[in-house]
Structures are given as structure tokens and as C-alpha cells.
C-alpha positions in Angstrom: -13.5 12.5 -24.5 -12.8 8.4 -24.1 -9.6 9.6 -22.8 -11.1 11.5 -19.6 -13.9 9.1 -19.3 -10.8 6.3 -18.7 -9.4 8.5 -16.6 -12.6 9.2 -14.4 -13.3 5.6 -13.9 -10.2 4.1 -13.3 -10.1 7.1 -10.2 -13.3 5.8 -9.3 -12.2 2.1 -9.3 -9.1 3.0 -7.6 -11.2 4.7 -5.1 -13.8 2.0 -4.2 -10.9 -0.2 -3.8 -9.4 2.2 -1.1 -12.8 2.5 0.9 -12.6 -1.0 0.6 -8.9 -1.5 1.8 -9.9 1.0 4.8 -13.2 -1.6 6.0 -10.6 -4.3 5.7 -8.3 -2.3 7.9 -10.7 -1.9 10.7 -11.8 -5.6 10.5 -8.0 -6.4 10.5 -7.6 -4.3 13.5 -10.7 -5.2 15.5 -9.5 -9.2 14.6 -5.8 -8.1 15.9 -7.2 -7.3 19.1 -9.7 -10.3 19.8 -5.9 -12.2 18.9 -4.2 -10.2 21.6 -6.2 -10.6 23.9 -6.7 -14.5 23.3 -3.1 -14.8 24.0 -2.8 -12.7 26.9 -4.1 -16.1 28.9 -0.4 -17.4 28.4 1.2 -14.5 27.5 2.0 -11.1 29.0 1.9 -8.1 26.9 5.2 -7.2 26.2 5.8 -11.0 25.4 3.2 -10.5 22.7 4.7 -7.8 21.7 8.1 -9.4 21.6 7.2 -12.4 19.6 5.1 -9.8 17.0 8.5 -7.5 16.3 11.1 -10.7 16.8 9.4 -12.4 14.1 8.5 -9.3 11.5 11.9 -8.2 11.9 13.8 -12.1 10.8 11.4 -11.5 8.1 12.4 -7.9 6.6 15.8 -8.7 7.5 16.6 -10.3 3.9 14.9 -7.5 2.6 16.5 -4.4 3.8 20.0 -5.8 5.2 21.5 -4.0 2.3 20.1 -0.8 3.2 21.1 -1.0 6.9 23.7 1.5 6.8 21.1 4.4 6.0 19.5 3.7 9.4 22.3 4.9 11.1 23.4 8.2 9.7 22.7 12.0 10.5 19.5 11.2 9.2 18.0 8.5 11.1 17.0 10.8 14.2 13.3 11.0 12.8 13.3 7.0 12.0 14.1 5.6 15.4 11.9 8.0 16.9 9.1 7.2 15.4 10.1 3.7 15.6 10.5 4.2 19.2 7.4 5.9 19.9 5.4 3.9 17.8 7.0 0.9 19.9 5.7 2.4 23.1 1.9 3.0 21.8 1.4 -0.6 20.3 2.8 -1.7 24.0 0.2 0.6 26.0 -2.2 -0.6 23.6 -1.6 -4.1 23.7 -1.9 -3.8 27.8 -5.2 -1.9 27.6 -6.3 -4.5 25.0 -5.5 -7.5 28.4 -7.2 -5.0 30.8 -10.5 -3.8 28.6 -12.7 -5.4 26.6 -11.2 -4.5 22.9 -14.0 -2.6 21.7 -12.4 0.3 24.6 -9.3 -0.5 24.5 -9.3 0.3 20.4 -11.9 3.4 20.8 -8.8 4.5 23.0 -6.5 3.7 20.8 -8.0 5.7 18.0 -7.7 8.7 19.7 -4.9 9.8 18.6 -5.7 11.9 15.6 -6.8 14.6 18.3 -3.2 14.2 19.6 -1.8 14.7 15.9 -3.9 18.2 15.9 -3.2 19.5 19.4 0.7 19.0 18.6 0.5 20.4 15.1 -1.4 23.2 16.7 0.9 23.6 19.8 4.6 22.8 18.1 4.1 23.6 14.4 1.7 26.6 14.3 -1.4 25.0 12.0 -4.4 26.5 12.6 -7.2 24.9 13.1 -11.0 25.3 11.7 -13.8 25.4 14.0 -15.5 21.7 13.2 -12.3 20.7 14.1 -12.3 22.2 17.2 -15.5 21.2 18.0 -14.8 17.2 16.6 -12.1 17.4 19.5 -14.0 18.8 22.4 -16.8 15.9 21.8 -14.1 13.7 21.7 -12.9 14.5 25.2 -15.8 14.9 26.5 -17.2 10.9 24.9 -13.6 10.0 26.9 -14.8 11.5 30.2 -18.2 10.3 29.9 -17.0 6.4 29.4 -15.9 6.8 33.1 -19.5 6.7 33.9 -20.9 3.7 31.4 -19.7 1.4 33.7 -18.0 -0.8 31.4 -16.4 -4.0 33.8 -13.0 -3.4 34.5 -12.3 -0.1 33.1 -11.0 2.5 35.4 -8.6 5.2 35.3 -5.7 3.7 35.2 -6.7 1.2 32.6 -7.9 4.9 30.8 -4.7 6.6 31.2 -2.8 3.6 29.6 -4.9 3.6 26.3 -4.6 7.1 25.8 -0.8 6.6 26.2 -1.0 4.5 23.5 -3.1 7.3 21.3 -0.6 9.8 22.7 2.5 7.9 21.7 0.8 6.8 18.0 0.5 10.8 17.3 4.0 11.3 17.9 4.8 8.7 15.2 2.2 9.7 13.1 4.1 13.2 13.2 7.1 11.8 13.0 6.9 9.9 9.8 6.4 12.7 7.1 9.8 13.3 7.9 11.2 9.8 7.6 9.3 8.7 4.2 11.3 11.7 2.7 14.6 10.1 3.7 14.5 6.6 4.2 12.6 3.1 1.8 9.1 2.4 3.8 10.6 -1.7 4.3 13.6 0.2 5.7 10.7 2.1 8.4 8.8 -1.0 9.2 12.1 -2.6 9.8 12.9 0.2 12.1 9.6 0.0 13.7 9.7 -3.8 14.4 13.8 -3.6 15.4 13.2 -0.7 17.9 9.7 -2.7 19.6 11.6 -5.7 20.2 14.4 -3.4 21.8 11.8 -1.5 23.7 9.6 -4.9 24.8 12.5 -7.2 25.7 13.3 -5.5 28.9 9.8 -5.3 30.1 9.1 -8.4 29.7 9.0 -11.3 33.0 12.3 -13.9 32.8 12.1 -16.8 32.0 10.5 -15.4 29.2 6.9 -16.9 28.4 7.6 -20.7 25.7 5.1 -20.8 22.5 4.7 -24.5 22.6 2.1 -26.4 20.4 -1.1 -25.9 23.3 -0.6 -21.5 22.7 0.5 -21.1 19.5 -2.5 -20.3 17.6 -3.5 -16.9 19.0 0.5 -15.7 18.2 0.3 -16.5 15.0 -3.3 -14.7 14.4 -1.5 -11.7 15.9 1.2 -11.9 13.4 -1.8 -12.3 10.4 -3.9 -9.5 11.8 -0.5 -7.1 12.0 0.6 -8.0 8.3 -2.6 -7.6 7.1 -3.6 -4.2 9.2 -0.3 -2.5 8.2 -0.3 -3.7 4.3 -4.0 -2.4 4.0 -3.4 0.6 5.7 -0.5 1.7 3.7 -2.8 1.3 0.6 -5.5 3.0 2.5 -3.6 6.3 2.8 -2.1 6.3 -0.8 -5.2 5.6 -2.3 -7.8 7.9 -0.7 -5.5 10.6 1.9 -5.2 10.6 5.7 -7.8 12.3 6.8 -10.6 9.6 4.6 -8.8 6.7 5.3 -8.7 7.6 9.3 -12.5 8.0 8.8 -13.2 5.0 7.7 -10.8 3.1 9.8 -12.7 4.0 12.7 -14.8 0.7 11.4 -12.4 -0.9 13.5 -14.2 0.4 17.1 -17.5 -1.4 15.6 -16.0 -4.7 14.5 -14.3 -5.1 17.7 -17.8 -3.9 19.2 -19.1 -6.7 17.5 -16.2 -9.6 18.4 -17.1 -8.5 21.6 -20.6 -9.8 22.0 -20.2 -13.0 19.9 -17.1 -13.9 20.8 -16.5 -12.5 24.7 -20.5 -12.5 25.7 -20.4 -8.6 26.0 -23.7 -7.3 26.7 -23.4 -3.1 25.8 -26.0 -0.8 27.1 -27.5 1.8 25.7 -25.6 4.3 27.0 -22.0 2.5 26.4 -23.6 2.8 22.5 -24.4 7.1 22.6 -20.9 7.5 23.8 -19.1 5.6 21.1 -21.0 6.9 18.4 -20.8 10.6 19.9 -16.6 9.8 19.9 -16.5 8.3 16.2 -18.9 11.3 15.1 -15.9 13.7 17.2 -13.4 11.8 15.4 -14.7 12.4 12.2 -15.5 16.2 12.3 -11.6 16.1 14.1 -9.7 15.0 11.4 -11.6 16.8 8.7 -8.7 18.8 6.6 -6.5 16.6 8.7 -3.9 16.1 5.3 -3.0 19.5 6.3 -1.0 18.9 8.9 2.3 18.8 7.8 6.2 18.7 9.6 8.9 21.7 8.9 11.0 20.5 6.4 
């Protein structure tokens, strides 16, 4: 009997630490984007970008060089994909994040489990319940309806970039069941920070943006807020599922909420309010038995 009463509280413990490692997410994320967009006064976004992956990948380098030959074999087609299009979302992100206020730019972001569900429905025949369903048809329509909210400088084009970013993040998100099967997660974050810097360096303005000691700061919050977004999250998901921990990571659109109005004077109506919380209340009846999605092996 001691024995299962162990048991049952070290699940519980475990499991208040994951709720808390998913709050921490969110803040880290919310805090990533009030970085970004403090450097996007000196810096474009694909220079943000840049620096980000330059500097995460010297860093993993000592750690993975060893393993380097297993991201290029018959194998690897799932890795650089996802590495690619995981590249692609952070950039559209990271441009919506300069454009928006973050609060938007991460409620678009955070999108993209409806993305996951409408491909796994589409390309890998899962069926899907009715809340679910329904979770994703109050989602679009919250995404239609912030057209109207008048939020300053957000229009269609500023729209169609974020959910780019949701759009590409599904496809990684799909993509990596497949690549934790075959390759060390350091190896994928390598591959994920490698492939961004090959996938920001070309968009990026020449000469090529100097961190000098007057911009430095906000580059090196973005580099704090990525480590500690991506540890936490991995944590997140092995300690509570996907479909809890992208719950409660959707903290994330209410702590930038909040950086917005203490930190970037953002006064949010009434209305701007209904529609985020009718999107996170989508979001969460959207990804309800979302741990059933799953890639053909």
C-alpha cells in the first residue's frame, strides 16, 4: 500500500511540476517576443533570426559534432524538413512579431495546432471528434473577427504572415514524430538551428546589421528567452502529453497581453478581449485528444 501511495505522489509531483514548466513556457514565450521586437529597432528580422541560430548552433556544435554523420543519411529526409519548416515559421513569426503588437502576433502564432489537425485529417486519415471540430471552427472564425477589432497596424497582410508561421510550425510539429524515432533530440535542435541560419542568411539586407555594445542587450534576451522556451517545453510535453501542455502554453497569448500594456502602453478594448478568449477557449476544445495524431511509420 506505501508502495502505490509513493507511486501516486511522486506522479502528482511530477505533474505539478509539468503545469508549472508549461506557465514558464508561455511567460518564456510571451518574454521572447517583447525581446524581438525590442531589437527589431536595429535589427531586421531575419538578422534576428540569424544571430538566434548562428549562436545556438557554435553552441551544440561540441555537442553533437560526433554525431554529424547521421544527419546526412537515407534517414535524415524527416530532420531537415522539419528543421526547414520549422526555420520558415519562427521567420514569419518573428516578422509578424516587428509588424503587430506581440500579444497578435503570438495568438497567431499559436494557431497551428488547428493546422496539425486539418493535415492529420487531410493526409493521414485521423478522424476527428466533434469538440474538435467545433474548437477549430471558433478558432477561424476569432481569426476573422480580429480583422474587425481594430488593433493598430494589423491588416491582412500582417494576418497572412502569422498564420504562415502557424502553418509552417504544424508541418514541423508533424514532422517530428518521425525524426525522434531516428535521430538524438541535440542532434534535431542542431538541425533546427543549422538549417534557420541557412534559411535566414539569404534574406537578410548586406552589409549585414553589427551588434555593437549600444544593441546588444535585446539579442541576448532573445537568445535567454529561446533556451529557456525550448528547454521548458521539452519537459512540458514529456511530463504531462501534447495535447495538456499546448493547453496550457496558450498562457503565452496572456503574458504577452500583459507585456503589452506595461511595457508598450497598449490599451485593449473590450472587444480585442471576447475575441482572444473565444480563440484560446477554440484552441482548447481543438486539441482535445490531440496525442492522437500520429505519422505512418
Amino acid at each position: 500500500m506505501s508502495e502505490i501511495i509513493l507511486k501516486a505522489s511522486t506522479k502528482n509531483y511530477w505533474k505539478f511540476f509539468g503545469y508549472l514548466n508549461a506557465v514558464i513556457v508561455g511567460l518564456a514565450t510571451a518574454f521572447l517576443g517583447v525581446a524581438v521586437k525590442s531589437a527589431s529597432s536595429d535589427f531586421e528580422s531575419p538578422e534576428i533570426l540569424l544571430y538566434r541560430s548562428f549562436w545556438m548552433t557554435i553552441f551544440l556544435l561540441p555537442f553533437v559534432f560526433g554525431e554529424l554523420r547521421f544527419t546526412f543519411n537515407s534517414k535524415s529526409k524527416y530532420l531537415w524538413g522539419r528543421s526547414i519548416f520549422g526555420a520558415l515559421g519562427v521567420l514569419c513569426f518573428f516578422v509578424a512579431l516587428k509588424l503587430a503588437p506581440i500579444s497578435t502576433a503570438i495568438l497567431l502564432y499559436s494557431i497551428s495546432p488547428i493546422f496539425v489537425l486539418l493535415f492529420a485529417f487531410l493526409f493521414l486519415n485521423e478522424k476527428l471528434s466533434p469538440i474538435q471540430i467545433s474548437g477549430a471552427s471558433v478558432v477561424c472564425i476569432g481569426v476573422l473577427a480580429l480583422r474587425h477589432t481594430g488593433i493598430d497596424g494589423l491588416n491582412l497582410k500582417i494576418m497572412i504572415i502569422g498564420l504562415l508561421g502557424a502553418f509552417f510550425a504544424a508541418l514541423a510539429f508533424l514532422m517530428l514524430r518521425m525524426v525522434a524515432q531516428t535521430h538524438k533530440p541535440k542532434v534535431i535542435v542542431f538541425a533546427v538551428s543549422a538549417a534557420t541560419v541557412l534559411v535566414s542568411l539569404p534574406l537578410c539586407k548586406h552589409p549585414i546589421a553589427v551588434i555593437t555594445t549600444s544593441n546588444y542587450e535585446p539579442m541576448v534576451w532573445v537568445l535567454v528567452a529561446s533556451f529557456f522556451a525550448q528547454f521548458f517545453l521539452t519537459i512540458t510535453y514529456k511530463q504531462l502529453g501534447a495535447s495538456i501542455a499546448v493547453i496550457i502554453t496558450q498562457t503565452s497569448i496572456l503574458w504577452a497581453a500583459y507585456f503589452d500594456s506595461i511595457i508598450f502602453d497598449r490599451y485593449f478594448s473590450l472587444f480585442e478581449w471576447i475575441i482572444y478568449t473565444v480563440i484560446i477557449i477554440g484552441l482548447i476544445l481543438a486539441v482535445r485528444g490531440y496525442k492522437r495524431v500520429r505519422l505512418p511509420c
